[in-house]
N, CA, C and O atoms as CSV, one atom per row, in Angstrom:
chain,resi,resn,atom,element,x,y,z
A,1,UNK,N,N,138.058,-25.817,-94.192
A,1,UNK,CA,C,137.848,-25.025,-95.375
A,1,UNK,C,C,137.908,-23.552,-94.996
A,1,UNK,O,O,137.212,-23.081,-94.097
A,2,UNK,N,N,138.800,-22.822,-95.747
A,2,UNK,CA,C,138.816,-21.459,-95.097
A,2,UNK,C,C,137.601,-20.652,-95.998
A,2,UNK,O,O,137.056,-21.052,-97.028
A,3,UNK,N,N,137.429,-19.712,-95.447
A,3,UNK,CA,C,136.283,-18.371,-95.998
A,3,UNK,C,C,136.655,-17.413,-96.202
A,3,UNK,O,O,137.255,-16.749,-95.356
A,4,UNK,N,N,136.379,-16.948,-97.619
A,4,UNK,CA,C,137.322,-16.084,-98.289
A,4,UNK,C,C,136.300,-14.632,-98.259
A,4,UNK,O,O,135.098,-14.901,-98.260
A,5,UNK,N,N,136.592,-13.381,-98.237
A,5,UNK,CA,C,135.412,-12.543,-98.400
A,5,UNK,C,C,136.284,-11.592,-99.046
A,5,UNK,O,O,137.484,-11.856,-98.970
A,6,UNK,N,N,135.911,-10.422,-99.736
A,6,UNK,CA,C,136.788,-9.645,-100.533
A,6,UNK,C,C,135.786,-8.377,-101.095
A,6,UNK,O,O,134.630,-8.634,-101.430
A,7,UNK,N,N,136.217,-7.275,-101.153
A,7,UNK,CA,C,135.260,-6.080,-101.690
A,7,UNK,C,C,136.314,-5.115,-101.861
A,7,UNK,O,O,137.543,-5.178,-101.888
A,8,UNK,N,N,135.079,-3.805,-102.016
A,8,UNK,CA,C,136.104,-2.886,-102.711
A,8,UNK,C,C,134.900,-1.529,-102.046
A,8,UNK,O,O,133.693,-1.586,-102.279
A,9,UNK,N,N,135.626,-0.264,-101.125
A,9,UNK,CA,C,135.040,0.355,-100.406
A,9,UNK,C,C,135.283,2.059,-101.246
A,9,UNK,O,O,136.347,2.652,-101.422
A,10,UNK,N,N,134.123,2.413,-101.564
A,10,UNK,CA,C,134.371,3.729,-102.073
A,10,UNK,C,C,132.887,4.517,-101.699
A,10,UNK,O,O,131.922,4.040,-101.102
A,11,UNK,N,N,133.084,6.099,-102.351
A,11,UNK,CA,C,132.040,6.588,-102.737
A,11,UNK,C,C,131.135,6.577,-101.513
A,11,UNK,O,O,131.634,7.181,-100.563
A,12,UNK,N,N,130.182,6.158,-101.332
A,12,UNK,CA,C,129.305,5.816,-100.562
A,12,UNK,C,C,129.608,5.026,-99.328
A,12,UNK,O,O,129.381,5.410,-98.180
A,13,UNK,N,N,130.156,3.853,-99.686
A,13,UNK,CA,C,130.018,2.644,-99.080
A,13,UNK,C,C,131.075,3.047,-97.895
A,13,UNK,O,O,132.012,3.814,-98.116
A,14,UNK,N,N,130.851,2.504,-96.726
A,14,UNK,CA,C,131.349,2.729,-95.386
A,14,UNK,C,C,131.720,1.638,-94.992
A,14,UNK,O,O,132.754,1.630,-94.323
A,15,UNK,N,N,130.895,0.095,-95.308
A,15,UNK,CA,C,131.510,-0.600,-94.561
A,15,UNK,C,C,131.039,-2.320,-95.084
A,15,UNK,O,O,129.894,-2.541,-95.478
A,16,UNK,N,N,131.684,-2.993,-95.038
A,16,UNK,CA,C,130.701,-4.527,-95.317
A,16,UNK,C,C,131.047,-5.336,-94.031
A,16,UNK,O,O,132.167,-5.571,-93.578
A,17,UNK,N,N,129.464,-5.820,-93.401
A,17,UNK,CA,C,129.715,-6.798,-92.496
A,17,UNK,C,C,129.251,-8.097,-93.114
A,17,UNK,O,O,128.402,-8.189,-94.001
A,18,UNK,N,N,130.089,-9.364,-92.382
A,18,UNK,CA,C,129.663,-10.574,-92.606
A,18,UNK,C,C,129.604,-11.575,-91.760
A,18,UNK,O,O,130.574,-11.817,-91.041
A,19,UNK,N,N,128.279,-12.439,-91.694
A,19,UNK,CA,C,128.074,-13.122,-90.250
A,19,UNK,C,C,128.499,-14.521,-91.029
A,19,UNK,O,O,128.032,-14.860,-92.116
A,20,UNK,N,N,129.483,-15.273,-90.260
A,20,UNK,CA,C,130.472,-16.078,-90.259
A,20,UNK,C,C,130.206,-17.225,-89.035
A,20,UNK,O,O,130.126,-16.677,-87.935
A,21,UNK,N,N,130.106,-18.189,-89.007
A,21,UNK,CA,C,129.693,-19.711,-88.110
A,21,UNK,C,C,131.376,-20.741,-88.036
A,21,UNK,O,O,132.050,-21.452,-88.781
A,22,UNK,N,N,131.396,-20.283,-86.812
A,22,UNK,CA,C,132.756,-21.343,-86.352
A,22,UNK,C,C,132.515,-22.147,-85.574
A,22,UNK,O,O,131.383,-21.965,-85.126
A,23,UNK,N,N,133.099,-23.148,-85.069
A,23,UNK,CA,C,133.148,-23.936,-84.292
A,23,UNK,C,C,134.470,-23.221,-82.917
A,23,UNK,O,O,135.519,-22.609,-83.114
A,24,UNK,N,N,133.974,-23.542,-81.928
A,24,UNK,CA,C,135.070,-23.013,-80.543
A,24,UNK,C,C,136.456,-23.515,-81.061
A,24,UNK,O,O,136.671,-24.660,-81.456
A,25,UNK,N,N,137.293,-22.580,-81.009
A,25,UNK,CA,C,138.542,-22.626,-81.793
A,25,UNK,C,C,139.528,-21.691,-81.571
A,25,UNK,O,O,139.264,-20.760,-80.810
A,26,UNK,N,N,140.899,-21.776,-82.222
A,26,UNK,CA,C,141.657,-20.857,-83.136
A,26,UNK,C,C,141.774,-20.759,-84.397
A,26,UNK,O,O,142.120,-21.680,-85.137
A,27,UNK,N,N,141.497,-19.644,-84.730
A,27,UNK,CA,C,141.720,-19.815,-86.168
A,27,UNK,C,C,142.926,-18.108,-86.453
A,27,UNK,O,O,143.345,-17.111,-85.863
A,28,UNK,N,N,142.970,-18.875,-87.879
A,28,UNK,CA,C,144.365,-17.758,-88.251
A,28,UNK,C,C,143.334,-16.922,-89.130
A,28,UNK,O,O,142.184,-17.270,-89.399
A,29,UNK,N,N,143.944,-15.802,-89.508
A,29,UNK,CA,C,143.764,-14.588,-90.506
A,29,UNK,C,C,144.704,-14.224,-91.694
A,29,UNK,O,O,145.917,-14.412,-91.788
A,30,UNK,N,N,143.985,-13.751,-92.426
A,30,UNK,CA,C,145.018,-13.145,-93.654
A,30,UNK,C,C,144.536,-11.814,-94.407
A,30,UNK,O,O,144.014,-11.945,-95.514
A,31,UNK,N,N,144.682,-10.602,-93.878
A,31,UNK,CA,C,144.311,-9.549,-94.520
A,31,UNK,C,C,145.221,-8.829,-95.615
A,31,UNK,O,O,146.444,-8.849,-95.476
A,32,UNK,N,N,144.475,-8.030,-96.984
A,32,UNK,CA,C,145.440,-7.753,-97.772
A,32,UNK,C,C,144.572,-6.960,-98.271
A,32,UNK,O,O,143.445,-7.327,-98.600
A,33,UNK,N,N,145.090,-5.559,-98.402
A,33,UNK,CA,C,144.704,-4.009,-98.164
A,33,UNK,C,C,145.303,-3.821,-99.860
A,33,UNK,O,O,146.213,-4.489,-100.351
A,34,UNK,N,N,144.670,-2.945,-100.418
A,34,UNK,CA,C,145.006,-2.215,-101.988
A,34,UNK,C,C,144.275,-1.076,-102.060
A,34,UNK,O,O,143.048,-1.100,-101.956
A,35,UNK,N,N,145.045,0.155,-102.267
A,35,UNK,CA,C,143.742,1.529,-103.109
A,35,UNK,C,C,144.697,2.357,-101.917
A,35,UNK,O,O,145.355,2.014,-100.934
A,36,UNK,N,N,144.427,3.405,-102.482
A,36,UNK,CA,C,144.526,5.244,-101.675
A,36,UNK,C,C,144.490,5.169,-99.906
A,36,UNK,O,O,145.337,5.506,-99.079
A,37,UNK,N,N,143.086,4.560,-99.750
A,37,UNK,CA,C,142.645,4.754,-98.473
A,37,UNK,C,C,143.124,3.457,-97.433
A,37,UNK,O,O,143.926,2.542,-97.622
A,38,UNK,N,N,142.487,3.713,-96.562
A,38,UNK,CA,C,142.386,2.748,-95.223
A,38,UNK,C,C,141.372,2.384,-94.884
A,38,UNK,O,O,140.266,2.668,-95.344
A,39,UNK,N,N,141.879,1.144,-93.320
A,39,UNK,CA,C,140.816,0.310,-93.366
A,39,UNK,C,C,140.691,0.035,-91.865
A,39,UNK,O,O,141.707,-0.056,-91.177
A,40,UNK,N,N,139.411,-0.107,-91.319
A,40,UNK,CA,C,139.385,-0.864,-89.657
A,40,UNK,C,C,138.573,-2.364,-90.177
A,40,UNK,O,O,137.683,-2.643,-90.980
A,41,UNK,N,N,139.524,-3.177,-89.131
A,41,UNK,CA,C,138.855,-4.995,-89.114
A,41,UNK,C,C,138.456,-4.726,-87.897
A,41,UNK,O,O,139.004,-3.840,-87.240
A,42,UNK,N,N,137.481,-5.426,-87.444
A,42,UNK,CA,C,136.731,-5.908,-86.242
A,42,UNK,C,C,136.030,-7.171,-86.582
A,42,UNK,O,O,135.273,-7.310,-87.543
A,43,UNK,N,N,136.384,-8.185,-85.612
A,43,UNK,CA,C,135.932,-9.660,-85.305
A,43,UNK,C,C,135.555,-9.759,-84.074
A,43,UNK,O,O,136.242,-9.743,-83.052
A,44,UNK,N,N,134.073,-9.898,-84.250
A,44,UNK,CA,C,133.362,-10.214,-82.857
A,44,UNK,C,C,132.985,-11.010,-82.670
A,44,UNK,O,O,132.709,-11.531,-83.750
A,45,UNK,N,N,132.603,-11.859,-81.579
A,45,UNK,CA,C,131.975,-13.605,-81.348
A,45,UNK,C,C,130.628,-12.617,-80.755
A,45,UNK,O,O,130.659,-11.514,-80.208
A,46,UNK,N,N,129.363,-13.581,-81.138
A,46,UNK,CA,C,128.229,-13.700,-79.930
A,46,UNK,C,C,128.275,-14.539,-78.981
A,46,UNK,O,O,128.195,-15.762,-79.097
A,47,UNK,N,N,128.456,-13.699,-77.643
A,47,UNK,CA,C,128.494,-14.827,-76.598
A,47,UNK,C,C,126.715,-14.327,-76.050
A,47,UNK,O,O,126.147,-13.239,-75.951
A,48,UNK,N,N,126.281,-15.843,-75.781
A,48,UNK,CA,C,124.599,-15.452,-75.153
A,48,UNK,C,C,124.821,-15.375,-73.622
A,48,UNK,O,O,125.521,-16.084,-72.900
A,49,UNK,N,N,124.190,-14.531,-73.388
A,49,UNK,CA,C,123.798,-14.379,-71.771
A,49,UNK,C,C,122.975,-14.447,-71.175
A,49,UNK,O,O,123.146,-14.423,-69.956
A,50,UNK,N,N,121.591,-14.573,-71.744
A,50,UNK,CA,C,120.382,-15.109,-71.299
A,50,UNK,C,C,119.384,-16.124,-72.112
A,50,UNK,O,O,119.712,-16.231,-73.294
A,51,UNK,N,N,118.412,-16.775,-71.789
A,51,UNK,CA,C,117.825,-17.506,-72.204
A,51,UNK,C,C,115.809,-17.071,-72.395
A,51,UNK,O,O,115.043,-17.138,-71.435
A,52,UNK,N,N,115.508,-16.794,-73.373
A,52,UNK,CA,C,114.334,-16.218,-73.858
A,52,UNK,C,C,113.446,-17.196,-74.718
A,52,UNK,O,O,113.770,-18.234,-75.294
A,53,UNK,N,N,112.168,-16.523,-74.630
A,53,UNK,CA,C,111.353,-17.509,-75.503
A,53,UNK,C,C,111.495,-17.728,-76.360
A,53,UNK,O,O,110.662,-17.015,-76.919
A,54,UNK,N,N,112.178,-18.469,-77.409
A,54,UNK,CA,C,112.172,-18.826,-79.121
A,54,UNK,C,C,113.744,-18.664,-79.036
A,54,UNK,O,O,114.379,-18.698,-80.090
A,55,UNK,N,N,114.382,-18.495,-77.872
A,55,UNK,CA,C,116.261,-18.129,-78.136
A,55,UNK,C,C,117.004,-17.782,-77.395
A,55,UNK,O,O,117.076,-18.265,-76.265
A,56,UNK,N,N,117.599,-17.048,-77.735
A,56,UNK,CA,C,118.927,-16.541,-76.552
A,56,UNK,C,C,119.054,-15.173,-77.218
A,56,UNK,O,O,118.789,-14.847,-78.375
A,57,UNK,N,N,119.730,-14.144,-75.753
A,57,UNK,CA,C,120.070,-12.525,-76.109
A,57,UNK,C,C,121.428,-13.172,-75.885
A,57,UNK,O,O,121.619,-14.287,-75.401
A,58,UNK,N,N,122.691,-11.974,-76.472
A,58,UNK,CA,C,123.487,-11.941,-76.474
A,58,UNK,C,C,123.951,-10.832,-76.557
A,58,UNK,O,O,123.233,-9.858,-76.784
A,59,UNK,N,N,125.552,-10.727,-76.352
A,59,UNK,CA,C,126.084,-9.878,-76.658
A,59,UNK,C,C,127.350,-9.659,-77.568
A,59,UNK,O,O,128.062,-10.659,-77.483
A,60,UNK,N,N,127.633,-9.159,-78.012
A,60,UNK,CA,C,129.068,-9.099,-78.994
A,60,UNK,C,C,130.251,-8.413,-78.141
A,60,UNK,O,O,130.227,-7.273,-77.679
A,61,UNK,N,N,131.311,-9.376,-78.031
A,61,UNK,CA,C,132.891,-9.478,-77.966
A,61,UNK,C,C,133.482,-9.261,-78.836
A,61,UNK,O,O,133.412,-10.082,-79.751
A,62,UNK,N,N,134.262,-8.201,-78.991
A,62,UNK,CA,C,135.200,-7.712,-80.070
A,62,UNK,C,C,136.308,-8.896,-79.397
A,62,UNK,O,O,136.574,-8.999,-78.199
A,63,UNK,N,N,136.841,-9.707,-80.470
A,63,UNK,CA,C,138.039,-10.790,-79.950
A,63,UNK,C,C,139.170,-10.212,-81.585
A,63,UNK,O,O,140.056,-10.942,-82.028
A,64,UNK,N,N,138.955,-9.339,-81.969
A,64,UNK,CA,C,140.218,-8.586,-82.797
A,64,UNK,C,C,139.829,-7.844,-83.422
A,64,UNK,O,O,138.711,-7.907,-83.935
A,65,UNK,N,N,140.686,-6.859,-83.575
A,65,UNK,CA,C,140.356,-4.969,-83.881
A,65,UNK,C,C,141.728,-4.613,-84.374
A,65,UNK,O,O,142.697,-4.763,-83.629
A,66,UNK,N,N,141.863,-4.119,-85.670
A,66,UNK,CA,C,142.876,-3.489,-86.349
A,66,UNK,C,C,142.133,-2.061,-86.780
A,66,UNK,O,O,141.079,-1.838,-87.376
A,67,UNK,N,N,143.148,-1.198,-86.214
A,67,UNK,CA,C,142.514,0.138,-87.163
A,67,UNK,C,C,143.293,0.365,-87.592
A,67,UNK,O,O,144.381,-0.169,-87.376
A,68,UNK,N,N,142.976,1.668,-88.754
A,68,UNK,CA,C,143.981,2.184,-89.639
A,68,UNK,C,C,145.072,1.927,-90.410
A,68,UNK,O,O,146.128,2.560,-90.407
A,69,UNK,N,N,144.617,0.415,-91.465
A,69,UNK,CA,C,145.265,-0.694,-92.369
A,69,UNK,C,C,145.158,0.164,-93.793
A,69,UNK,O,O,144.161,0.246,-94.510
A,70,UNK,N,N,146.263,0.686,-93.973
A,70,UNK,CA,C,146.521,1.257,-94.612
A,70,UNK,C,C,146.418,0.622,-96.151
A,70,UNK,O,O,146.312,-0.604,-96.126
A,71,UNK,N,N,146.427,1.186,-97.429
A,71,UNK,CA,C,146.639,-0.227,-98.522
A,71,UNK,C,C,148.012,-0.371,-99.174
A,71,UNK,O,O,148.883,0.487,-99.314
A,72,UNK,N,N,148.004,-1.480,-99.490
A,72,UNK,CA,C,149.279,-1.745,-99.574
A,72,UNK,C,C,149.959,-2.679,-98.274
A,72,UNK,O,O,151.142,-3.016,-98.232
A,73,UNK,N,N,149.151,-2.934,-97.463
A,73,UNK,CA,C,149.462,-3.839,-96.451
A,73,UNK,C,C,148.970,-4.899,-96.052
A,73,UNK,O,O,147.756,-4.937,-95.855
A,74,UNK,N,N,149.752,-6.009,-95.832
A,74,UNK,CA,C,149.132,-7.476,-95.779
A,74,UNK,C,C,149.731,-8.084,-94.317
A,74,UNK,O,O,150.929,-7.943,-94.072
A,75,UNK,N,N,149.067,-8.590,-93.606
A,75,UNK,CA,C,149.086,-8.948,-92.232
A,75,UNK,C,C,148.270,-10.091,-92.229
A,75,UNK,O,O,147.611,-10.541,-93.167
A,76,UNK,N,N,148.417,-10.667,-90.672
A,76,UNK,CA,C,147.716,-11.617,-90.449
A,76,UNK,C,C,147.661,-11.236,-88.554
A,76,UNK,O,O,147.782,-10.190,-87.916
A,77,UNK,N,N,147.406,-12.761,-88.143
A,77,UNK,CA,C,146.847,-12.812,-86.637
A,77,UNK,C,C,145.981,-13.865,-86.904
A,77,UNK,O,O,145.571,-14.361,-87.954
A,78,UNK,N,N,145.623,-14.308,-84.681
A,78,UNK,CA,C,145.057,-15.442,-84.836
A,78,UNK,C,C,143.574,-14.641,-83.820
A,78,UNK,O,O,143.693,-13.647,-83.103
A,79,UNK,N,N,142.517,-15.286,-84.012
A,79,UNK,CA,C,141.452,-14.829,-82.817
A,79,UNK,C,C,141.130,-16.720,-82.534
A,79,UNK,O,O,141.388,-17.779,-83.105
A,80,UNK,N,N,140.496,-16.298,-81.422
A,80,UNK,CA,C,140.546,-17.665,-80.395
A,80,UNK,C,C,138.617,-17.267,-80.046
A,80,UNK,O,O,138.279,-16.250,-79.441
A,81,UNK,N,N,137.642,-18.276,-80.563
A,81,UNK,CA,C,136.794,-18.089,-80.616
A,81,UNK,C,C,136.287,-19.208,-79.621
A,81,UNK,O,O,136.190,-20.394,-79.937
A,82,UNK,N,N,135.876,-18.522,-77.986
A,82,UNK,CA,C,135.615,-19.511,-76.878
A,82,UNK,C,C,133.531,-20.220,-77.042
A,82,UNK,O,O,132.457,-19.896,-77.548
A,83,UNK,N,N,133.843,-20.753,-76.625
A,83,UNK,CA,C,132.572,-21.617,-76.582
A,83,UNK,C,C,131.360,-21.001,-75.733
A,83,UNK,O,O,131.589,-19.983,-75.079
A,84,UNK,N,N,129.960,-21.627,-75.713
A,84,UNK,CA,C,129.169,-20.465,-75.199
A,84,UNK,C,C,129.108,-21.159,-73.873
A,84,UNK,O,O,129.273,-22.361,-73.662
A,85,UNK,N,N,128.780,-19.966,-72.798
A,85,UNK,CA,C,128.495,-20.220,-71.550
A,85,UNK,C,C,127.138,-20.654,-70.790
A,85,UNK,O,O,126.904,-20.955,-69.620
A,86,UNK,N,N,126.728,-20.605,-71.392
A,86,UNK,CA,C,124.994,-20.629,-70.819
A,86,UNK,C,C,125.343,-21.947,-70.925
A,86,UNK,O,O,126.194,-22.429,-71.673
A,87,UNK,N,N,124.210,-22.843,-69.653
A,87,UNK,CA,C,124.033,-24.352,-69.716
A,87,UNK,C,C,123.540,-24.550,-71.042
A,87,UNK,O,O,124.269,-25.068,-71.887
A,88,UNK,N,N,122.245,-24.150,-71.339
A,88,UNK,CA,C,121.928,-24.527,-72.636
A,88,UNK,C,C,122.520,-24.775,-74.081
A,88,UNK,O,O,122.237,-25.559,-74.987
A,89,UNK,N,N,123.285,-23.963,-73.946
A,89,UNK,CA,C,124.641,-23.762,-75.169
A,89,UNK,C,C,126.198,-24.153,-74.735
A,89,UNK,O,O,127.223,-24.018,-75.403
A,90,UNK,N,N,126.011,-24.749,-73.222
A,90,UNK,CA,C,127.721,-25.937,-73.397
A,90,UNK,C,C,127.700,-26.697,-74.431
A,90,UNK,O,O,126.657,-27.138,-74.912
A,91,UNK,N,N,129.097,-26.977,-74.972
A,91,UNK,CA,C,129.112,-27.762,-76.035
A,91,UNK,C,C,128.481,-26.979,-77.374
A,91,UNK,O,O,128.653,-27.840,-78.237
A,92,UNK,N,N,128.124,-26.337,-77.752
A,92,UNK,CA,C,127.158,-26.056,-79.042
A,92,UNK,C,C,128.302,-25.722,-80.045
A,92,UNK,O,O,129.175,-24.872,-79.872
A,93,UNK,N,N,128.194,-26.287,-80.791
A,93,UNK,CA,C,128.676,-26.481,-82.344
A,93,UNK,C,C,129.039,-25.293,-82.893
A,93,UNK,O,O,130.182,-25.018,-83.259
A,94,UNK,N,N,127.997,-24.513,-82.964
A,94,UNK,CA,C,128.249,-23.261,-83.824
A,94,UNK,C,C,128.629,-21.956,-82.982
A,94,UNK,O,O,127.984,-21.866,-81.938
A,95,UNK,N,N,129.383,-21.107,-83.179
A,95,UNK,CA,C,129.480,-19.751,-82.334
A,95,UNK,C,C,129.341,-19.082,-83.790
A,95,UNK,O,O,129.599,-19.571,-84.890
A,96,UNK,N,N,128.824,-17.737,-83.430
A,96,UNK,CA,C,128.465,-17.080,-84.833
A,96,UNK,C,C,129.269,-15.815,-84.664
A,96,UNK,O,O,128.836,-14.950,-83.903
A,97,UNK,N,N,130.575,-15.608,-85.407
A,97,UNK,CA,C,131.259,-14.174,-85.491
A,97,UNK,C,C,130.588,-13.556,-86.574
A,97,UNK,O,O,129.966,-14.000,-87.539
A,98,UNK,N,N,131.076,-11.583,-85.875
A,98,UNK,CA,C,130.884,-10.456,-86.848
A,98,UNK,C,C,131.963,-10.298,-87.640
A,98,UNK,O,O,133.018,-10.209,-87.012
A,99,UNK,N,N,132.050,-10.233,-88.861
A,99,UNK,CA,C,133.602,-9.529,-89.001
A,99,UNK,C,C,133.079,-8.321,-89.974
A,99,UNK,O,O,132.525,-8.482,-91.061
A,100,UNK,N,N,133.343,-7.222,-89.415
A,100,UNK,CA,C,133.240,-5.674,-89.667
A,100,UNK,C,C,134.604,-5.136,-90.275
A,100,UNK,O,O,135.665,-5.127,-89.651
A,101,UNK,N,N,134.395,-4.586,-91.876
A,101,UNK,CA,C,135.492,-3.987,-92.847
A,101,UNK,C,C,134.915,-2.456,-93.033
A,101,UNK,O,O,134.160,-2.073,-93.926
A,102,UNK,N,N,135.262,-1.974,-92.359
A,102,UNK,CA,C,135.469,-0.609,-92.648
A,102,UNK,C,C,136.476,0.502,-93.219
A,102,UNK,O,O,137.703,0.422,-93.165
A,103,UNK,N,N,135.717,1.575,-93.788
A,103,UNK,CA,C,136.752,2.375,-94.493
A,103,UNK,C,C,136.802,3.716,-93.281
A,103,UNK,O,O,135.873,4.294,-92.717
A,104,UNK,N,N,138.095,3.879,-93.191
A,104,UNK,CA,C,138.569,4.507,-92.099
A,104,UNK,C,C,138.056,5.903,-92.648
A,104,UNK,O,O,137.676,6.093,-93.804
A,105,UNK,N,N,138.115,7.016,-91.462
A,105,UNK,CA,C,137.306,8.259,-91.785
A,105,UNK,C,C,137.664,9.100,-92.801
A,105,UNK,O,O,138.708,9.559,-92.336
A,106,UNK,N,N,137.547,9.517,-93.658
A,106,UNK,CA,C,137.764,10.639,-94.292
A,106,UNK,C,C,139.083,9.801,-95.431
A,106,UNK,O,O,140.059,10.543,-95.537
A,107,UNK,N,N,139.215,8.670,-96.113
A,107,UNK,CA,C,140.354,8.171,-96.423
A,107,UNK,C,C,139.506,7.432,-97.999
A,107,UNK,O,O,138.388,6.918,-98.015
A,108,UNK,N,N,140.438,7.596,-99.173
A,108,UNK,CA,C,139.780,7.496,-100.414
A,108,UNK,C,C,139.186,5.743,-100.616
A,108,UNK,O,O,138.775,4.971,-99.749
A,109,UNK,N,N,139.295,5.604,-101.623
A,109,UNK,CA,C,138.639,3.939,-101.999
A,109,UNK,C,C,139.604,3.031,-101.120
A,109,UNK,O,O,140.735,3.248,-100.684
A,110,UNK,N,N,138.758,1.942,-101.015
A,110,UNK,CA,C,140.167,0.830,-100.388
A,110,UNK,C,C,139.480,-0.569,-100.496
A,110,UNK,O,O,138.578,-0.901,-99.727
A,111,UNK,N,N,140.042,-1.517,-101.675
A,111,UNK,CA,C,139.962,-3.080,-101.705
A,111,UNK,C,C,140.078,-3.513,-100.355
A,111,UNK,O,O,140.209,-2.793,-99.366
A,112,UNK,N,N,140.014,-4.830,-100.404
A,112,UNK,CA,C,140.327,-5.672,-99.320
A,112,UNK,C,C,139.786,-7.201,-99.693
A,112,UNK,O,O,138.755,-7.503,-100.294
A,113,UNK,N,N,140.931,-8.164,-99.080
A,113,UNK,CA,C,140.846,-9.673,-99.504
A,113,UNK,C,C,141.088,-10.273,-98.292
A,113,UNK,O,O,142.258,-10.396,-97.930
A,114,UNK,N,N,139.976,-10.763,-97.435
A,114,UNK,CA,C,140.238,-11.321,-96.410
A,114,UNK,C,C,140.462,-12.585,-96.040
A,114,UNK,O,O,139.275,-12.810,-96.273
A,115,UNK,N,N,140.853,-13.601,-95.690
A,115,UNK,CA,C,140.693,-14.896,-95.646
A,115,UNK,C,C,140.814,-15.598,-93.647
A,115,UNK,O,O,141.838,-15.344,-93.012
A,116,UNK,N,N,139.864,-16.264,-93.104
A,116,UNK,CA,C,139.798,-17.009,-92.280
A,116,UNK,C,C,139.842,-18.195,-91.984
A,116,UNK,O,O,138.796,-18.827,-91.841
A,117,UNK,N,N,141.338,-18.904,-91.787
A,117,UNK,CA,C,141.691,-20.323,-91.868
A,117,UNK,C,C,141.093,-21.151,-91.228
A,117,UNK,O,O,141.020,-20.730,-90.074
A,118,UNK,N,N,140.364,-22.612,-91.374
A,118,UNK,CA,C,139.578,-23.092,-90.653
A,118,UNK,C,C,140.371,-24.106,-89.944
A,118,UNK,O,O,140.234,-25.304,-90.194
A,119,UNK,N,N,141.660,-23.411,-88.577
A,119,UNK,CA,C,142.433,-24.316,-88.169
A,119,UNK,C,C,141.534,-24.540,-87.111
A,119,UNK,O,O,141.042,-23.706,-86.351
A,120,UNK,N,N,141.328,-26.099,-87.153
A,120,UNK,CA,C,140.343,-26.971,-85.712
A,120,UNK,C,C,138.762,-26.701,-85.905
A,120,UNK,O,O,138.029,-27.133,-85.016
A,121,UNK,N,N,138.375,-26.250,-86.629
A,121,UNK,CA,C,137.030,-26.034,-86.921
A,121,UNK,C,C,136.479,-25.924,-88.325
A,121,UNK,O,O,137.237,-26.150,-89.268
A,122,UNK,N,N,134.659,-25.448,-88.625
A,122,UNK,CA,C,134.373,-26.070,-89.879
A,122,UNK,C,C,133.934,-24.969,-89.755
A,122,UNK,O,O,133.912,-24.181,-88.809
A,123,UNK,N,N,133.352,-24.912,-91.393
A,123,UNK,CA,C,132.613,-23.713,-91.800
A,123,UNK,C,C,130.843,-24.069,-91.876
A,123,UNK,O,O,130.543,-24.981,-92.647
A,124,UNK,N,N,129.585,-23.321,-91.037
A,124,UNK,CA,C,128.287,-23.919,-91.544
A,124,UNK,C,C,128.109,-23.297,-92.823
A,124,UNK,O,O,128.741,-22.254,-92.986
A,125,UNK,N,N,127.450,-23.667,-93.688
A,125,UNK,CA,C,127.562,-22.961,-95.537
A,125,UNK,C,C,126.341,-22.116,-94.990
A,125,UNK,O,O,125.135,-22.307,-95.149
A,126,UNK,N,N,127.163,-20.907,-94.146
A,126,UNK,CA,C,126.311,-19.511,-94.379
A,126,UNK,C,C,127.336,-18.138,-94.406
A,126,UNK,O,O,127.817,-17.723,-93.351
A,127,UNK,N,N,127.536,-17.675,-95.327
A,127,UNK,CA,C,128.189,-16.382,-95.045
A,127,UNK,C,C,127.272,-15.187,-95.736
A,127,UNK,O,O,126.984,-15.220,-96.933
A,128,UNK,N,N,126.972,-14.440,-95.107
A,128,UNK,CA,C,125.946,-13.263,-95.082
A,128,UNK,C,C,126.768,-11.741,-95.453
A,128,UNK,O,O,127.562,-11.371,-94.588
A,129,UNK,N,N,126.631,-10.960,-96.542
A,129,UNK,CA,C,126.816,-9.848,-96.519
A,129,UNK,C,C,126.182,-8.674,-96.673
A,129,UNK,O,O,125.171,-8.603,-97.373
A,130,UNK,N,N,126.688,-7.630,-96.049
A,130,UNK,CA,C,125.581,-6.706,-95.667
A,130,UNK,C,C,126.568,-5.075,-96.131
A,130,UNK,O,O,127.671,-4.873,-95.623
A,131,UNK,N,N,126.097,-4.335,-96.871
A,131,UNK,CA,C,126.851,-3.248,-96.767
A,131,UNK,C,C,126.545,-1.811,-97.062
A,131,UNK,O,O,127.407,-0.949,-96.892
């Protein structure tokens, strides 16, 4: 099932992030840019690196970065989302990506319609937005 996310960046607004649950994979992309301004994508995985009381620390891997998506432009690409390393988390089901939509500096309103194909993996029913 793919995950669709979509907004519209003006005025104020700088940026919408959304925390996204894959399974270790490839998956494809589909970005599609509209309005005056521009846009930066960033897709990050949490990979954990240590093991703590109640969890795990981690850190964020940028695994794809587009800047300056102009509107009026529709692209795609694939990110390859690796599995976690810690013993505790071999095998684990879920890896949790960032995907960060930003409006590039100084550049007017700018839509955006994103879509993340769920090739080889599932979606957990959480998508979180923040902006």
């Amino acid at each position: 099932m793919p995950t669709r996310v979509h907004g519209t960046l003006r005025d104020e607004d700088l940026a919408d992030t959304y925390s996204i649950w894959r399974k270790p994979g490839k998956y494809g992309y589909h970005l599609i840019v509209e309005g005056p301004g521009a846009l930066d994508l960033s897709i990050e995985a949490l990979q954990p690196t240590e093991e703590v009381q109640g969890g795990t620390v981690g850190s964020w891997k940028i695994i794809e970065e587009r800047r300056d998506v102009r509107g009026g432009a529709r692209l795609g690409g694939a990110v390859s989302v690796a599995p976690a390393h810690l013993q505790s988390h071999l095998g684990a089901e879920w890896i949790e990506l960032r995907v960060r939509v930003s409006r590039a500096g100084g550049t007017g309103a700018v839509a955006y319609d994103l879509e993340l194909d769920a090739d080889g993996g599932g979606l957990r029913p959480q998508v979180e937005a923040s902006g």
